[in-house]
mmJSON file of the N, C-alpha and C atoms, coordinates in Angstrom:
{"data_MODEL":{"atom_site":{
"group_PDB":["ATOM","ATOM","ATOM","ATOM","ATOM","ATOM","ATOM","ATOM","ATOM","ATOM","ATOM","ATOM","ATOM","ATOM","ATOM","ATOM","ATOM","ATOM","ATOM","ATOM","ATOM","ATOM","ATOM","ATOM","ATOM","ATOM","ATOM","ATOM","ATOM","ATOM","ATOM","ATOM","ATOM","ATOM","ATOM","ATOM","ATOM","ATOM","ATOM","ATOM","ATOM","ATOM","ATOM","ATOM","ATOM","ATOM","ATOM","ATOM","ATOM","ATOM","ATOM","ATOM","ATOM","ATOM","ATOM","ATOM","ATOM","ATOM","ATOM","ATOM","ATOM","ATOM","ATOM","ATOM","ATOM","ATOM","ATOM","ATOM","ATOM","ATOM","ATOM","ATOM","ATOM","ATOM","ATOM","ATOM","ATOM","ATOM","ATOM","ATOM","ATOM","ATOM","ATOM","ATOM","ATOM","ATOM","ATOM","ATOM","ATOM","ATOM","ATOM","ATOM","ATOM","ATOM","ATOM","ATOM","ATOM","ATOM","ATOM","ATOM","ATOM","ATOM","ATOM","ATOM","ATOM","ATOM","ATOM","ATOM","ATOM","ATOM","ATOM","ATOM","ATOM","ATOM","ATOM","ATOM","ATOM","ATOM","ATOM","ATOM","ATOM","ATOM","ATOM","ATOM","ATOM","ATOM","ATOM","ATOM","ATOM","ATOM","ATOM","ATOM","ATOM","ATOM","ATOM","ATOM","ATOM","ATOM","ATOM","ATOM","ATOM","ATOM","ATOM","ATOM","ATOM","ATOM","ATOM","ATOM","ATOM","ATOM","ATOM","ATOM","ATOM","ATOM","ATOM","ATOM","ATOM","ATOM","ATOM","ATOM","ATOM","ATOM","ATOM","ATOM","ATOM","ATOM","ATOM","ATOM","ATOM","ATOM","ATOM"],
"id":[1,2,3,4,5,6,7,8,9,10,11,12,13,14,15,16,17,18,19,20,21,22,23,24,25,26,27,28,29,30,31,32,33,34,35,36,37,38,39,40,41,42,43,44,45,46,47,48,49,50,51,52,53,54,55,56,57,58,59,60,61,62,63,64,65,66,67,68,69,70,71,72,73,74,75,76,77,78,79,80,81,82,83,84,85,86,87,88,89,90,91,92,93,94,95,96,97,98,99,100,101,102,103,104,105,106,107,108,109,110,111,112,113,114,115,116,117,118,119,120,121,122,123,124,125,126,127,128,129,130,131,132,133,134,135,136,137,138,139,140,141,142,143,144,145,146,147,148,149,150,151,152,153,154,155,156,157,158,159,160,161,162,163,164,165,166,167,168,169,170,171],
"type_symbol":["N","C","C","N","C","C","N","C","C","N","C","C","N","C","C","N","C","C","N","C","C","N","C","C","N","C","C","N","C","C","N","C","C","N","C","C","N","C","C","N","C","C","N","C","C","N","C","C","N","C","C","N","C","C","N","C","C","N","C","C","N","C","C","N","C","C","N","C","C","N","C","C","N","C","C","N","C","C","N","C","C","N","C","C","N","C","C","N","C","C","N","C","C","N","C","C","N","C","C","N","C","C","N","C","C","N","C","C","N","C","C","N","C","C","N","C","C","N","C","C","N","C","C","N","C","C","N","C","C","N","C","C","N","C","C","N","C","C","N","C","C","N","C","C","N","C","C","N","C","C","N","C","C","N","C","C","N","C","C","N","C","C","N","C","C","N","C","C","N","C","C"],
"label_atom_id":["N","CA","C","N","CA","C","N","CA","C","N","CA","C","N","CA","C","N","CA","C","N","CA","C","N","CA","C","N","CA","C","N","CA","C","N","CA","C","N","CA","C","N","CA","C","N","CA","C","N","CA","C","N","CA","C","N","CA","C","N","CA","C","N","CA","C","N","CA","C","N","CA","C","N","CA","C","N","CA","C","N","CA","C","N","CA","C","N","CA","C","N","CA","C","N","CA","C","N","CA","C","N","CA","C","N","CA","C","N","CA","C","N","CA","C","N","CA","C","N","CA","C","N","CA","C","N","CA","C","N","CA","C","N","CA","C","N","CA","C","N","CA","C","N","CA","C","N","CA","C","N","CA","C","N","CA","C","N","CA","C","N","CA","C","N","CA","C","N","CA","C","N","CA","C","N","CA","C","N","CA","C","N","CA","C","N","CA","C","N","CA","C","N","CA","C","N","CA","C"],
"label_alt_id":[null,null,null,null,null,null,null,null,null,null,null,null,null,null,null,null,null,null,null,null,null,null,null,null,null,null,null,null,null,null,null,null,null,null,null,null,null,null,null,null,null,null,null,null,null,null,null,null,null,null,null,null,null,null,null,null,null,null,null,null,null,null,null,null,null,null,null,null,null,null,null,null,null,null,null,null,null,null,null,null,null,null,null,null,null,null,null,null,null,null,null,null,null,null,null,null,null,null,null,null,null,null,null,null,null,null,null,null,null,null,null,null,null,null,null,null,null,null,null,null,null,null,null,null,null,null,null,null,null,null,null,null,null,null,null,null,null,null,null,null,null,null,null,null,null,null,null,null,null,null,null,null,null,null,null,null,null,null,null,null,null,null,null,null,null,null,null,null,null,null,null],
"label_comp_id":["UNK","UNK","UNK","UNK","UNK","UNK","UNK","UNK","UNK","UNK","UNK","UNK","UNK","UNK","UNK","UNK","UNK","UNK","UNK","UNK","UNK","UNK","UNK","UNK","UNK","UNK","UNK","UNK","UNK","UNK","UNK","UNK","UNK","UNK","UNK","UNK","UNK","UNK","UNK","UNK","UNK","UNK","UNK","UNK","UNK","UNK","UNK","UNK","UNK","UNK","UNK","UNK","UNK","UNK","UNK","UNK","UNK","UNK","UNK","UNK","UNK","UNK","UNK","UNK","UNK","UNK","UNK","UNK","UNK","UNK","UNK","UNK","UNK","UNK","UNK","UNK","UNK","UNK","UNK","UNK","UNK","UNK","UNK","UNK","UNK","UNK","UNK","UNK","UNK","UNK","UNK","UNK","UNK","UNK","UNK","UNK","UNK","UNK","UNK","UNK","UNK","UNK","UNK","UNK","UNK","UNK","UNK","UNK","UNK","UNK","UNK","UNK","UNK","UNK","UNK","UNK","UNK","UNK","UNK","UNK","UNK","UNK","UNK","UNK","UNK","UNK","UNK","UNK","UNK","UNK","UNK","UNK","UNK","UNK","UNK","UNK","UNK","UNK","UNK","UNK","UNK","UNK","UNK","UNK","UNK","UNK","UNK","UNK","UNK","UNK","UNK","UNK","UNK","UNK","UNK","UNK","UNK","UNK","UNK","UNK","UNK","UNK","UNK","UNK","UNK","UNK","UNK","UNK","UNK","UNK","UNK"],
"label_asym_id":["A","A","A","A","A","A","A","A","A","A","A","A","A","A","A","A","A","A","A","A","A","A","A","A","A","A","A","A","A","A","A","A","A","A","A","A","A","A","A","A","A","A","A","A","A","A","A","A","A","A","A","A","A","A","A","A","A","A","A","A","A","A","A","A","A","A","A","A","A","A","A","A","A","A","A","A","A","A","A","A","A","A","A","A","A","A","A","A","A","A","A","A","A","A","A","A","A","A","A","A","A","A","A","A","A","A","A","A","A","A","A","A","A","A","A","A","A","A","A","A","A","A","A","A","A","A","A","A","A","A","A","A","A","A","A","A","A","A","A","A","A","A","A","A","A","A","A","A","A","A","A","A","A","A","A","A","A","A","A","A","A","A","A","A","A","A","A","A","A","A","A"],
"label_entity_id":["1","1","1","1","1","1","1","1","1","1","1","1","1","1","1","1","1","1","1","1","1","1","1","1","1","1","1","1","1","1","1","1","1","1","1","1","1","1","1","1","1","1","1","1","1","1","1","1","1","1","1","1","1","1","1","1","1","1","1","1","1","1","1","1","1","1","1","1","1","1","1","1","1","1","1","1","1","1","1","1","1","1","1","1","1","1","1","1","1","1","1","1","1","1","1","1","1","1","1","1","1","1","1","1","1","1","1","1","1","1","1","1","1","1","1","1","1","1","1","1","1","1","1","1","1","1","1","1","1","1","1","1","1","1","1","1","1","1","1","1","1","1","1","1","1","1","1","1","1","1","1","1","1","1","1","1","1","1","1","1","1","1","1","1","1","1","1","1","1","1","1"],
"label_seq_id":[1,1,1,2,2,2,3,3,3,4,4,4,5,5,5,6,6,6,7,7,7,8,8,8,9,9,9,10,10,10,11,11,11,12,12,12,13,13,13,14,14,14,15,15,15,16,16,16,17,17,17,18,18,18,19,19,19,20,20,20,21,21,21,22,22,22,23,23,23,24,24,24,25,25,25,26,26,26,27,27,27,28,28,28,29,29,29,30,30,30,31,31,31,32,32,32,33,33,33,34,34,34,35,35,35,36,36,36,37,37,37,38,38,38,39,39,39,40,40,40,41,41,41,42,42,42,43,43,43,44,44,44,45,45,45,46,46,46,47,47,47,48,48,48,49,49,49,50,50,50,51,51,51,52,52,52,53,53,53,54,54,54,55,55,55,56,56,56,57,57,57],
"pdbx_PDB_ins_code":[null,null,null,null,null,null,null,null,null,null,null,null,null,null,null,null,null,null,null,null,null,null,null,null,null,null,null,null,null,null,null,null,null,null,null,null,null,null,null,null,null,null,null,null,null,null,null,null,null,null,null,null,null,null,null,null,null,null,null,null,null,null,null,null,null,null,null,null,null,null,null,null,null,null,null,null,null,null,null,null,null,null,null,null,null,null,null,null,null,null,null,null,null,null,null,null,null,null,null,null,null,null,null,null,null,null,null,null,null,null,null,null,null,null,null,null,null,null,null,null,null,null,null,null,null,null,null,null,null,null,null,null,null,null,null,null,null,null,null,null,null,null,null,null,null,null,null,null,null,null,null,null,null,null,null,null,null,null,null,null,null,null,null,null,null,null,null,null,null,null,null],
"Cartn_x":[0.844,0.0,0.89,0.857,1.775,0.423,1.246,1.091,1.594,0.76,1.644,2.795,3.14,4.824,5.101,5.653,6.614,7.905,8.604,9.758,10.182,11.61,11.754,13.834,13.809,15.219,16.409,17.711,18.607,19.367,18.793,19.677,21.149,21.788,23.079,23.613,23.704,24.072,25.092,24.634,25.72,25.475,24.818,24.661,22.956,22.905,21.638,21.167,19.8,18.986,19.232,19.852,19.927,19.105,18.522,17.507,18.617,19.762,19.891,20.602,20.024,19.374,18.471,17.508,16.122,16.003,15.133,14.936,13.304,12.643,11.929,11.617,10.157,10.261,10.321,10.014,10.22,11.972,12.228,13.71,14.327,15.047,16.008,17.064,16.706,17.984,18.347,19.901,19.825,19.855,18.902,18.979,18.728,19.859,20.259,18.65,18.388,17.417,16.429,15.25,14.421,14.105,14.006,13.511,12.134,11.636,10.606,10.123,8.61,8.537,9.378,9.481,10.322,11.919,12.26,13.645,14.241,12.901,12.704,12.731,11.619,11.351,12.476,13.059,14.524,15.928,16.135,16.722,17.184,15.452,15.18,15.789,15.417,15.706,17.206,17.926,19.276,19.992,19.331,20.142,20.038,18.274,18.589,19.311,19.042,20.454,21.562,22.265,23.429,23.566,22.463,22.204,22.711,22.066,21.864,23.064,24.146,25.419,24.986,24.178,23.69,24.245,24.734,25.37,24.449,23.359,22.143,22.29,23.798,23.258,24.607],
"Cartn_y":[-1.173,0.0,1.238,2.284,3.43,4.149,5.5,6.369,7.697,8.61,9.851,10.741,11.417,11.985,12.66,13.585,14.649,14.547,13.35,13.249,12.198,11.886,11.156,10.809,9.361,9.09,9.087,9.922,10.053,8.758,7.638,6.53,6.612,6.004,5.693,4.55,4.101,2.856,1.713,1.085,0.099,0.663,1.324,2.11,2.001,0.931,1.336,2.809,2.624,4.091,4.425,5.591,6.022,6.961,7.53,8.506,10.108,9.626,10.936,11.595,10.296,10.359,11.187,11.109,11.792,13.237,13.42,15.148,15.012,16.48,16.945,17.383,16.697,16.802,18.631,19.453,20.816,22.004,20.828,21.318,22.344,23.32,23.52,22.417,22.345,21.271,21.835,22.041,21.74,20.959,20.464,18.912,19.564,19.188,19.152,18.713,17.444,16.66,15.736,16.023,15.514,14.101,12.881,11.633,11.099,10.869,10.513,9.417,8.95,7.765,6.223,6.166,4.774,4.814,6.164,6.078,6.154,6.461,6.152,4.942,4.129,2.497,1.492,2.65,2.088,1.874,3.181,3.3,2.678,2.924,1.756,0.555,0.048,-1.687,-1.882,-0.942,-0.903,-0.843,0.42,0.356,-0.805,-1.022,-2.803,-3.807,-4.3,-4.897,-4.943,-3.0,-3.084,-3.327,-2.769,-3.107,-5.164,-5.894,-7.131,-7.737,-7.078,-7.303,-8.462,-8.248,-8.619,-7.667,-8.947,-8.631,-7.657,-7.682,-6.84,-5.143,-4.83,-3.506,-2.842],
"Cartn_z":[0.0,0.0,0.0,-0.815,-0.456,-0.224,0.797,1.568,0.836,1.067,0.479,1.756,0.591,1.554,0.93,1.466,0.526,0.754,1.17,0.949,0.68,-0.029,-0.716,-0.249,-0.973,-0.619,-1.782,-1.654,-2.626,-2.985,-3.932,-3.946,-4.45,-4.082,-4.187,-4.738,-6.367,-6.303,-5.486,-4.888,-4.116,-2.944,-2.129,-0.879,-0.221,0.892,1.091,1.447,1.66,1.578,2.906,3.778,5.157,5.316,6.693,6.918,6.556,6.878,5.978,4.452,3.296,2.269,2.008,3.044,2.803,2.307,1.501,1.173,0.753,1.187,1.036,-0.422,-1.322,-2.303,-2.804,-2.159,-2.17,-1.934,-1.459,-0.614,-2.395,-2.536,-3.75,-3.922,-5.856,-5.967,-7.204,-8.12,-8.912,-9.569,-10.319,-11.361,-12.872,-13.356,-14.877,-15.899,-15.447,-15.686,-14.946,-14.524,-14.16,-14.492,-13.926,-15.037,-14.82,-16.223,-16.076,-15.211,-15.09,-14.483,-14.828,-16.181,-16.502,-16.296,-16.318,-15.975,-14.634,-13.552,-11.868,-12.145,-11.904,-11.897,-12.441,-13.486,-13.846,-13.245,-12.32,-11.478,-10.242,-9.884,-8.271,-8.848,-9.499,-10.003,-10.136,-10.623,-10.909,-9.692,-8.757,-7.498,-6.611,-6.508,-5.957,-6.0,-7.878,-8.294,-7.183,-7.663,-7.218,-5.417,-4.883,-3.275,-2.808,-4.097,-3.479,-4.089,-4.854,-5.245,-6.816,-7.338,-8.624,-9.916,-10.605,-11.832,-13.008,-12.688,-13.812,-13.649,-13.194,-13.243,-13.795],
"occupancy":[1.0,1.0,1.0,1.0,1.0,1.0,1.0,1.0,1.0,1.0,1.0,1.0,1.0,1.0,1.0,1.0,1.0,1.0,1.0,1.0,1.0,1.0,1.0,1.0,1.0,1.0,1.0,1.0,1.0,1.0,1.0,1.0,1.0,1.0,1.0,1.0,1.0,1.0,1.0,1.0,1.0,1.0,1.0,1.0,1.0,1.0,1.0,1.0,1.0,1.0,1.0,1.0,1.0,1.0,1.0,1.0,1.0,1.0,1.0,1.0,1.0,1.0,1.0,1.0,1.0,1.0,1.0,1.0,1.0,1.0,1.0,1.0,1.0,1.0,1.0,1.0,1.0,1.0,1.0,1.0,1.0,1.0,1.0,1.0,1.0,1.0,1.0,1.0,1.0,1.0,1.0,1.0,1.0,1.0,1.0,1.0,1.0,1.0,1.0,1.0,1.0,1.0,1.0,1.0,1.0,1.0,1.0,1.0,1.0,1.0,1.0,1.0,1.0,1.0,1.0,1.0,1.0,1.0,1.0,1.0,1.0,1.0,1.0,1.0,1.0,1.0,1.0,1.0,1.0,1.0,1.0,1.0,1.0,1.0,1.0,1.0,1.0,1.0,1.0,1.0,1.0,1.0,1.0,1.0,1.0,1.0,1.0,1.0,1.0,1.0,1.0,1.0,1.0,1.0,1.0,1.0,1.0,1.0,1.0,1.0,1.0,1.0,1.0,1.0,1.0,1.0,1.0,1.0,1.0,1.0,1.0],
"B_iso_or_equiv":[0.0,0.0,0.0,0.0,0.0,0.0,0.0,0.0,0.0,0.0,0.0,0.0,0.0,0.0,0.0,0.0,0.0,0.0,0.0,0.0,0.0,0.0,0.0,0.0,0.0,0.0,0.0,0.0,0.0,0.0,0.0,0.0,0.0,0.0,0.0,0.0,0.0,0.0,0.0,0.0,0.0,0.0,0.0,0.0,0.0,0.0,0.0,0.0,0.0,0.0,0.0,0.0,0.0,0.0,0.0,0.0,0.0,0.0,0.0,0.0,0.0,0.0,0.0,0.0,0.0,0.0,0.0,0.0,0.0,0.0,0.0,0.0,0.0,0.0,0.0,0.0,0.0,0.0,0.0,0.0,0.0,0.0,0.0,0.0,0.0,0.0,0.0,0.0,0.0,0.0,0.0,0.0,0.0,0.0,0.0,0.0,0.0,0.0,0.0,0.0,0.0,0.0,0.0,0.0,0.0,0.0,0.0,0.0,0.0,0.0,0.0,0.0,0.0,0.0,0.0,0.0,0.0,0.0,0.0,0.0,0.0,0.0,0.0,0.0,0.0,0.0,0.0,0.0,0.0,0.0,0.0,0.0,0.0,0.0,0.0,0.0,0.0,0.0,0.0,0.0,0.0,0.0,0.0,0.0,0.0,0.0,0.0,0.0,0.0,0.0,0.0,0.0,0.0,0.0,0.0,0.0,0.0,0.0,0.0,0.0,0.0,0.0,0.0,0.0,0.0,0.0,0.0,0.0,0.0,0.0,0.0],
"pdbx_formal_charge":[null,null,null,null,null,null,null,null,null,null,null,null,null,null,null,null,null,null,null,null,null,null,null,null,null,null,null,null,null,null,null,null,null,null,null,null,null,null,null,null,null,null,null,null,null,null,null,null,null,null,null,null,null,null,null,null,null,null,null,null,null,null,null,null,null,null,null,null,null,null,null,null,null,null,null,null,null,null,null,null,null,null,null,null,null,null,null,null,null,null,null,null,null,null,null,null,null,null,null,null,null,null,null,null,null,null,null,null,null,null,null,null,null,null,null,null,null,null,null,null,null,null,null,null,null,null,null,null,null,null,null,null,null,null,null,null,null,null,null,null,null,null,null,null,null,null,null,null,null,null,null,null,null,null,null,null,null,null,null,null,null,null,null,null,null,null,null,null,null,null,null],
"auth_seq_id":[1,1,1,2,2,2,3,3,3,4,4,4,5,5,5,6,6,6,7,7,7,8,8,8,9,9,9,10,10,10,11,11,11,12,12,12,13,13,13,14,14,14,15,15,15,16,16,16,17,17,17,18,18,18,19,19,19,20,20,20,21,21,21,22,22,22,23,23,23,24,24,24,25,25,25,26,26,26,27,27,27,28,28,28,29,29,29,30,30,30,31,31,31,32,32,32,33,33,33,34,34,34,35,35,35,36,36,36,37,37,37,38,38,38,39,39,39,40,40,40,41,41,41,42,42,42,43,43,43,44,44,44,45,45,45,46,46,46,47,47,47,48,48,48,49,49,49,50,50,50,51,51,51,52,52,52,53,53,53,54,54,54,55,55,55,56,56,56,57,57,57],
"auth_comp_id":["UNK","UNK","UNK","UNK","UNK","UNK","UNK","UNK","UNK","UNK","UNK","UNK","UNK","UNK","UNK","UNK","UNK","UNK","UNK","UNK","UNK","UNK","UNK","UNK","UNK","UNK","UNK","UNK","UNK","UNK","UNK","UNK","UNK","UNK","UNK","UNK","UNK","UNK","UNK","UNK","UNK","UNK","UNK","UNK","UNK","UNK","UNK","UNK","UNK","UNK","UNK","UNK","UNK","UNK","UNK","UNK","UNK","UNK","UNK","UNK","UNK","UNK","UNK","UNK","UNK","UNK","UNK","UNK","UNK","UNK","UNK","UNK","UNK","UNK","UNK","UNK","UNK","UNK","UNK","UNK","UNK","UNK","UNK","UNK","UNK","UNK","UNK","UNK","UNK","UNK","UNK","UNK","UNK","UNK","UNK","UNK","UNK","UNK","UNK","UNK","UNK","UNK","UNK","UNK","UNK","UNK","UNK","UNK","UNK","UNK","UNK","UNK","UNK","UNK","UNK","UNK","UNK","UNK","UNK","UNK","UNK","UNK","UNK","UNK","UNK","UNK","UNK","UNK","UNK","UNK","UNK","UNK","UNK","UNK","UNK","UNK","UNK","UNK","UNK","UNK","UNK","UNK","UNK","UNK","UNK","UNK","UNK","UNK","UNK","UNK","UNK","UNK","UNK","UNK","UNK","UNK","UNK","UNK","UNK","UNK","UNK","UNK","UNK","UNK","UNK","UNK","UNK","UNK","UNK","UNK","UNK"],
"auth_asym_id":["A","A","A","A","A","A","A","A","A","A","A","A","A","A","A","A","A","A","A","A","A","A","A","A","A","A","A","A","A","A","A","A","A","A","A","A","A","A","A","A","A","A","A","A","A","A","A","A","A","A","A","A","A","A","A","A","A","A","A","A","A","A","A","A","A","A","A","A","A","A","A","A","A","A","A","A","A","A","A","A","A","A","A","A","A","A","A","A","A","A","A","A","A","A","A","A","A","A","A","A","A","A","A","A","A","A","A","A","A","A","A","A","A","A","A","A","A","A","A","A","A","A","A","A","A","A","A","A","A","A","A","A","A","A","A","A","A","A","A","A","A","A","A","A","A","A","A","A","A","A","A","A","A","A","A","A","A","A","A","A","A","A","A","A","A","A","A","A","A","A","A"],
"auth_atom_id":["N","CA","C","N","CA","C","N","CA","C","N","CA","C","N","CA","C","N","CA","C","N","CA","C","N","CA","C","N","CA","C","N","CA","C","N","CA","C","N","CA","C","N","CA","C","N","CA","C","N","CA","C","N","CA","C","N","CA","C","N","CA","C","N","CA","C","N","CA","C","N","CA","C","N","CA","C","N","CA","C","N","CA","C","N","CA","C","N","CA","C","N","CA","C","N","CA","C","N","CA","C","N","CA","C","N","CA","C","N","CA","C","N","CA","C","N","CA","C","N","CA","C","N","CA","C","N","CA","C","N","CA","C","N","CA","C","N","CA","C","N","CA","C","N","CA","C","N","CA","C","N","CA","C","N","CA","C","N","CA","C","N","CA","C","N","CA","C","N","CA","C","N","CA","C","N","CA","C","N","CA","C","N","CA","C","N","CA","C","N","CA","C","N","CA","C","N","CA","C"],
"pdbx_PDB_model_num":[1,1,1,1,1,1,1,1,1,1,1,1,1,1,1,1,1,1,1,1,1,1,1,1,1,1,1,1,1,1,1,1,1,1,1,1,1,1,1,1,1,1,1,1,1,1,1,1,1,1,1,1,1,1,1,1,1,1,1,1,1,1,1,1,1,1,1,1,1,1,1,1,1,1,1,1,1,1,1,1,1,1,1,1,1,1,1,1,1,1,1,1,1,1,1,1,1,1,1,1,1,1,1,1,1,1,1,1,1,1,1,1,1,1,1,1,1,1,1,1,1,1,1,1,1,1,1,1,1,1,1,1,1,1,1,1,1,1,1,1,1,1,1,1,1,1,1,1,1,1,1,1,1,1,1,1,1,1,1,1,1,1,1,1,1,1,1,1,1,1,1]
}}}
């Protein structure tokens, strides 16, 4: 079930997620590029991968 939030966690490939990862989806950032939804869902999966020391990433 998700929950809404306005904050969110900075993944790190190969690095689990720590509470201070966390940022506020409002906080200032500069980002070059925003990614869409498939290149999120893409991401997560990749950093997992790399989290569970799996060759797929």
């Amino acid at each position: 079930m998700m929950s809404v939030s306005n904050k969110v966690y900075i993944l790190t490939l190969g690095k689990p997620a720590l509470k201070k990862d966390i940022a506020t989806i409002f906080d200032y950032a500069e980002i070059q590029e925003f990614p869409n939804t498939r290149e999120q869902k893409e991401f997560s999966q990749k950093w997992l991968n790399s989290f569970l020391n799996r060759e797929t990433y």
